[in-house]
N, C-alpha and C positions, 0 to 999 in steps of 0.2 A: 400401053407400052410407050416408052420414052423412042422419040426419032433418033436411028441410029446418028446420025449424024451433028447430035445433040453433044454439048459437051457437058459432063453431070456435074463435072467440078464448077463452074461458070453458072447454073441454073438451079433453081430449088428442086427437090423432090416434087415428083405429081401429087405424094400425098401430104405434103406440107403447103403447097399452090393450093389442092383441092381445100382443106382445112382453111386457108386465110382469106379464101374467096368466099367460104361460108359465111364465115364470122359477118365480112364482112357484109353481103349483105343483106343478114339479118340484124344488123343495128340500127337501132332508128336514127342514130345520130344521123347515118349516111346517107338520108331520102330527104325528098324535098318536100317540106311540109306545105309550101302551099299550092304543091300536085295532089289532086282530093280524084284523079284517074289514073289507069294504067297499074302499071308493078308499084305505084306509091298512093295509092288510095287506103284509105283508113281500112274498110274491108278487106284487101289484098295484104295490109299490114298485119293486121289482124290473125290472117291464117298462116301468114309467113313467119311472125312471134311464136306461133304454135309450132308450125315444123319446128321453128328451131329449137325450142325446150324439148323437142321430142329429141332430138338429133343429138344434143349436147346432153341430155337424161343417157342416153344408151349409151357415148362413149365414158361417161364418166363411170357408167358400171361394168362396164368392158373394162377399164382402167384399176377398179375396185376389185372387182373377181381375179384379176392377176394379181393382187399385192392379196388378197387372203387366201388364193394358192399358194403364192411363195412363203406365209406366212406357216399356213399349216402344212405344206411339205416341209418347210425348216423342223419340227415342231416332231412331226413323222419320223423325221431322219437321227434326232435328238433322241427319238424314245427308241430308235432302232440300235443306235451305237450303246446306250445305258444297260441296253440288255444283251448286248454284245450279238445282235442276232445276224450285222454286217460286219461289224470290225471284228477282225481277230485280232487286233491291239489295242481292243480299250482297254486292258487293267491297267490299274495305275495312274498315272496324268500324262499327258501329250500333247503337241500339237493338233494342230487342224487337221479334220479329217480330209483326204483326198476326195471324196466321195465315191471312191469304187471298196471301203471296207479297210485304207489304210491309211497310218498317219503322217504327216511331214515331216516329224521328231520323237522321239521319245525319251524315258527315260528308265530306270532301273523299276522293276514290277510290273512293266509292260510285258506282253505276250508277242513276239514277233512272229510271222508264217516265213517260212523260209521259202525256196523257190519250187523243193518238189511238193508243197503244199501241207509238211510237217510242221508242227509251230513248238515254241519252248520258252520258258520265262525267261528274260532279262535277269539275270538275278545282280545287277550292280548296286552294290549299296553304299560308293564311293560318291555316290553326286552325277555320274557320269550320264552323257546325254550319247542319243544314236539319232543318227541323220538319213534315213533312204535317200533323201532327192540326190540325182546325179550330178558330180561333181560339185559338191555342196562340200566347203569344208569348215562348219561351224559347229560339227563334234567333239566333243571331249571327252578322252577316256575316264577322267574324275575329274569333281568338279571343281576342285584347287588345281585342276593341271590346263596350260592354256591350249584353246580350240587349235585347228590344224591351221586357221586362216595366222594367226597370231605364230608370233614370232618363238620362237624356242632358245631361251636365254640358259646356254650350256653351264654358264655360273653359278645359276641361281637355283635352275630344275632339275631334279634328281633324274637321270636316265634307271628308270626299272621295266627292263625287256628281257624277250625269253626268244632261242632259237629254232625256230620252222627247220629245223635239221630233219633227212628223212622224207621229205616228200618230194621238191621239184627236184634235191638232187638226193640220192639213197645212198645210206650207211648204214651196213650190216646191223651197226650195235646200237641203234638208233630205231630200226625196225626188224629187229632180228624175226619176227611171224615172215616176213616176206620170204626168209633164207632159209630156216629152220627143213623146209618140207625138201628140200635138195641137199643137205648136208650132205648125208651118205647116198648121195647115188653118183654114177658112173664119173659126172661131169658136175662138181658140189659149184654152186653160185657162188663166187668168190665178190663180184662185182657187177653194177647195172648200170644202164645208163639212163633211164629216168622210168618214175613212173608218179601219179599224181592222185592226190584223195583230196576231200574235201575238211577244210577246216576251221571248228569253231573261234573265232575271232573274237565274238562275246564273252566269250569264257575268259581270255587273256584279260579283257579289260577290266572284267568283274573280280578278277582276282585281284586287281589293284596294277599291273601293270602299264605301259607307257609306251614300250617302243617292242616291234619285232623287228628281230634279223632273217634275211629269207635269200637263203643261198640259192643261187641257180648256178646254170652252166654254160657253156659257150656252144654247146647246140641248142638252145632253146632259140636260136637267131638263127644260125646254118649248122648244115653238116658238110662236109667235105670227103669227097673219095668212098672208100668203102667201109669207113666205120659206122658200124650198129645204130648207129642213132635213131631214136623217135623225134623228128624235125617238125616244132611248130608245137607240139602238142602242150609243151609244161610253158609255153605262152600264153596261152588261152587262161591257163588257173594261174599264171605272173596276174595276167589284168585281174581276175579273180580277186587275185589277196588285194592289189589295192582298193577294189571294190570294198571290201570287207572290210580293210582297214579306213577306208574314210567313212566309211558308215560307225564306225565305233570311236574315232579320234585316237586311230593310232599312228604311231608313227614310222618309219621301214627305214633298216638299215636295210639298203643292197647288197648282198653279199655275190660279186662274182668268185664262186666256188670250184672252178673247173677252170683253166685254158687251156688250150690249145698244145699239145705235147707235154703236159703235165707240170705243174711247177714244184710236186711234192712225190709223184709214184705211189700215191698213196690210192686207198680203193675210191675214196670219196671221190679225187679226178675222175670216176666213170670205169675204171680201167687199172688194175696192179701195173704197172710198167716203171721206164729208167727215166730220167728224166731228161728231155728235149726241148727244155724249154731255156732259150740263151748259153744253150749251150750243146754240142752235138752237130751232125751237121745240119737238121733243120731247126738249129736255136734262133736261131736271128727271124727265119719263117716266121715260127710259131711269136715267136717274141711281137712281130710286125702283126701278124693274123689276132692276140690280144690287143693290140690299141687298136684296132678296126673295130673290134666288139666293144671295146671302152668306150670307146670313141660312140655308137650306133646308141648303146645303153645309157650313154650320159645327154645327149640329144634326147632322148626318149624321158627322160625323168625331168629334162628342164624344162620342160612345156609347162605352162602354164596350170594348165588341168591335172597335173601329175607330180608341180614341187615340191604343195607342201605336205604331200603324203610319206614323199621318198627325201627327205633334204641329206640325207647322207648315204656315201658310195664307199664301201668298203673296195678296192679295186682290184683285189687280190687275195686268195687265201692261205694261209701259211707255207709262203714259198720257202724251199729249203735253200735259205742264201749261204750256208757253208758250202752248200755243192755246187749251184749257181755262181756265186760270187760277189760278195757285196757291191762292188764295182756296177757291176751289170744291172743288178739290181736298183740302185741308185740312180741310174742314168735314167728306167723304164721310168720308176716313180716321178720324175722331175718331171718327165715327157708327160706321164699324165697330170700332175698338177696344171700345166701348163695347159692339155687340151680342155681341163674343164672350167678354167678361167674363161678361155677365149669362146668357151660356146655359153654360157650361165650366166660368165662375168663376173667381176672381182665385188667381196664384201657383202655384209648381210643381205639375207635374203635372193643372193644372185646364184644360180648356181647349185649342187649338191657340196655338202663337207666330205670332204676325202679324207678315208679312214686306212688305214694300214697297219696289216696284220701277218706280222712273220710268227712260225710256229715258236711254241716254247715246249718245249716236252721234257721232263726231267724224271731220274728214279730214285729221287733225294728217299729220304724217310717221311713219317708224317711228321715228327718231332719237328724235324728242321722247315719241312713247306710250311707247318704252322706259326713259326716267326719271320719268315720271308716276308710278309708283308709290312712288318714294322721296321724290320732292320735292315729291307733290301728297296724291295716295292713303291714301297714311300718317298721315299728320295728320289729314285729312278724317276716316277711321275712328278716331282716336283722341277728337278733337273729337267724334263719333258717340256711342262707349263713353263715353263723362264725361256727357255730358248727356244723352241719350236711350236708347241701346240699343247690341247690337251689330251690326256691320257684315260680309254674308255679301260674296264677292267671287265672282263666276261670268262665265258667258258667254264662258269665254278660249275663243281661237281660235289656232291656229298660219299660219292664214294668213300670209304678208306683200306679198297684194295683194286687188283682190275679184273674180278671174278665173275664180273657181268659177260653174260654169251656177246660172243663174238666182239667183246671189248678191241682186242691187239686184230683181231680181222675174223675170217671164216678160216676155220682149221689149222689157227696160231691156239699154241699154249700162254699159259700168263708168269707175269713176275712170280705176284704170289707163290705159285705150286712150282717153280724152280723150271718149267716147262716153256720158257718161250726160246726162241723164235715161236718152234713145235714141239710136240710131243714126243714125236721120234728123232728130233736131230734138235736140243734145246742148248741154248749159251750158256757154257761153263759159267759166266760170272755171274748168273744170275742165282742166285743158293733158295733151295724152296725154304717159304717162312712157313706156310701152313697150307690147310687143304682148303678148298673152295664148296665141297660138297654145302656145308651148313648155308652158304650166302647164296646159293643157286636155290637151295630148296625155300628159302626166304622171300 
């Protein structure tokens, strides 16, 4: 044992002293040849030559036996992954293996194990790479699309993304199995406020997709007073999806879906209700209680480890600014431009993109939404690009009626059957076109 008192940094190791004391002296160079007594006698030489080829024989096989264990454990481990008898992600081609049975990287044909220990193909056949290590952003969802570390050139790359509608925040007509079993009973589920599943993010990419939108709500950060809220819980699967999404190279629109006294009254806010947001008398509250959450959620996406998964902030979702007032409205948006400057910092790369999204809802015909886009849309968006920014186009639907359950809400009627608001008390202007049986049973 080295004296405590010893400084190791200052001193050689004992077994690098013991080693160079050896050597040296079993060398002949270092005796004095004409001492023919003592430790330098041709005799004494003699058998001290001999320890030493013994001495140096052992550690060079001691030296040996480790490089052809590690040779043939390399070799072991080789034939163990080939037959996939550790990895549950050798098909296909990959990176290095971790050595506990998983790989660094993969690509499309890989087998992945997921975390309760089910596994399922990769099936991308875009090119597309998947990343486990944490906080690794060197995935791409296809391989013409760039990694997450790399820059996203809004010019140049097509945004194709799909909406995580339904899970951290619930709409009826988005997961109508959750509602369906309370229709008819005493107290029918008209509205919830959160509840959370697990989901497949491979499958987005392998489909060819690019970006998710992933609404949350303004309790996933607090609750306040005595509303129903589940506090904390649809946090846990927030970090989730970004998990998920930087393992496949995707990209996340933020969508805050919900504030604080509602900006729309609609059921998606958590809640049927009037709306109290900048307006009523807790408008100005609620109003202040949203840039507290802006505010907490745009800090939280500009970290570091979190940009380039989330680079864009939807900060709002379709407030109803005829009721609101555009005024009001306008002041809020400024207010948030301004707070995600000062925490991200201005120009590429700094920062989340603020996106802004007022509703559009109309009950034109099909004939006419189907030239909207050339004759309206198109300009609109250009007018858009020239002066202000550019213009994201979402929310398509393939419907061509609203005959889907629980489309207008839980126990509204529809356009189509001449039956909305309801059933029993429906808007005169609304004239039934046809019946909905055949697209339900479809």
């Amino acid at each position: 044992m080295p004296d405590p008192g010893e400084d190791p940094s200052s001193t050689q190791s004992r077994t690098g002293l013991t080693m160079n004391v050896m050597l040296k002296e079993y060398n002949p160079n270092g005796f004095d040849d004409q001492i023919n007594s003592g430790n330098g006698s041709p005799k004494k030489k003699s058998r001290n030559r001999l320890i030493g080829c013994i001495t140096i024989a052992v550690v060079l096989g001691l030296i040996l036996t480790g490089i052809l264990g590690s040779v043939l454990g390399t070799r072991s481990n080789k034939n163990k992954l080939a037959d996939g008898s550790e990895d549950h992600t050798a098909a296909g081609s990959g990176g290095a293996s971790t050595g506990k049975g998983g790989k660094l990287w993969g690509v499309g044909g890989n087998t992945i194990k997921t975390e309760d220990g089910h596994s399922f193909l990769y099936n991308n056949t875009f090119g597309g790479t998947w990343v486990p290590i944490p906080f690794n952003d060197t995935a791409r969802a296809q391989g013409d699309q760039p990694s997450l570390e790399e820059t996203w050139d809004y010019s140049k790359n097509q945004m194709l993304g799909v909406n995580l509608g339904g899970w951290l925040v619930l709409e009826p007509f988005i997961t109508p199995s959750l509602f369906k079993p309370y229709a008819n009973s005493a107290h029918p589920v008209l509205d919830e406020w959160t509840l959370c599943e697990t989901l497949d993010f491979a499958d987005i990419a392998s489909a060819g997709l690019n970006w998710v939108r992933l609404p949350v709500a303004w309790w996933m950060i607090e609750t306040l007073g005595n509303k129903p809220s589940i506090t904390g819980v649809s946090f846990k699967y927030f970090l989730k999806a970004i998990t998920w999404a930087r393992k496949y190279g995707l990209r996340i629109n933020l969508d805050l879906h919900a504030g604080p006294g509602s900006q729309n009254g609609w059921n998606h806010w958590g809640k049927l209700d009037t709306i109290s947001f900048l307006r009523g008398i807790m408008g100005i509250a609620n109003g202040q209680r949203t840039l507290n959450y802006v505010r907490t959620l745009t800090q939280f996406i500009s970290q570091s480890q979190y940009k380039h998964v989330i680079p864009m902030f939807s900060v709002l979702n379709e407030a109803q600014t005829g009721i609101i007032g555009a005024g009001a409205m306008r002041s809020l948006y400024y207010q948030v431009y301004q707070m995600l400057q000062n925490i991200g910092g201005a120009g590429t790369g700094n920062g989340p993109f603020m996106a802004i999204h007022k509703g559009n809802q109309n009950t034109n015909t099909a004939a006419m939404n189907s030239l909207k886009p050339c004759q309206q849309l198109a300009s609109s968006a250009n007018s858009t690009l020239a002066g202000f920014s550019l213009s994201i186009s979402g929310e398509f639907l393939l419907a061509i009626n609203d005959c889907g359950l629980y489309v207008n809400n839980v126990g509204s009627g529809t356009w189509f059957e001449g039956t909305y608001l309801n059933v029993t008390a429906p808007d005169a202007q609304y004239k039934q076109v046809g019946s909905c049986h055949q697209w339900r049973n479809d």
